[in-house]
C-alpha positions, -999 to +999 in steps of 0.1 A: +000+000+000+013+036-005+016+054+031+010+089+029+041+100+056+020+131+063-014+125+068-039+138+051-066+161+067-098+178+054-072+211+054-046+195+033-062+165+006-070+190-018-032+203-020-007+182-044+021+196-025+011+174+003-015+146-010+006+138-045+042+147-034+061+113-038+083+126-013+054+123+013+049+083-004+062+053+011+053+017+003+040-002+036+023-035+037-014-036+051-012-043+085+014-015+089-001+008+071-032+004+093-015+000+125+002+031+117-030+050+101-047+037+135-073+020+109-097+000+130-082+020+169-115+025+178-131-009+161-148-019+199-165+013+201-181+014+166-165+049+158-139+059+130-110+082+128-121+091+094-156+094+076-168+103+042-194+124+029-219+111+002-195+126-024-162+108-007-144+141+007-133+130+044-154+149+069-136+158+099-142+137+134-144+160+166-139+141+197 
């Protein structure tokens, strides 16, 4: 999988500089890139670190 080294935010997925850059890129398996993503952290309690909107632009999580 390619691991964006910066993570991408509602603020910054709509700049190349930072989503595109393949200076920002690394390749990671899937369980790293997960386990560093914190995909699945908050499986137990049914809520996400990152959602979508009907269109598929991330909507920010406020906890």
């Amino acid at each position: 999988m390619v691991h964006h080294t910066t993570m991408l935010t509602p603020d910054n997925i709509s700049n190349p500089d930072i989503a595109l850059n393949h200076d920002l890129l690394e390749y990671v398996c899937k369980p790293c890139h997960d386990r560093e993503e914190g995909h699945f952290l908050y499986r137990e309690e049914r809520q996400r670190r990152c959602i979508f909107d009907d269109d598929g632009n991330p909507i920010e999580v406020v906890r």
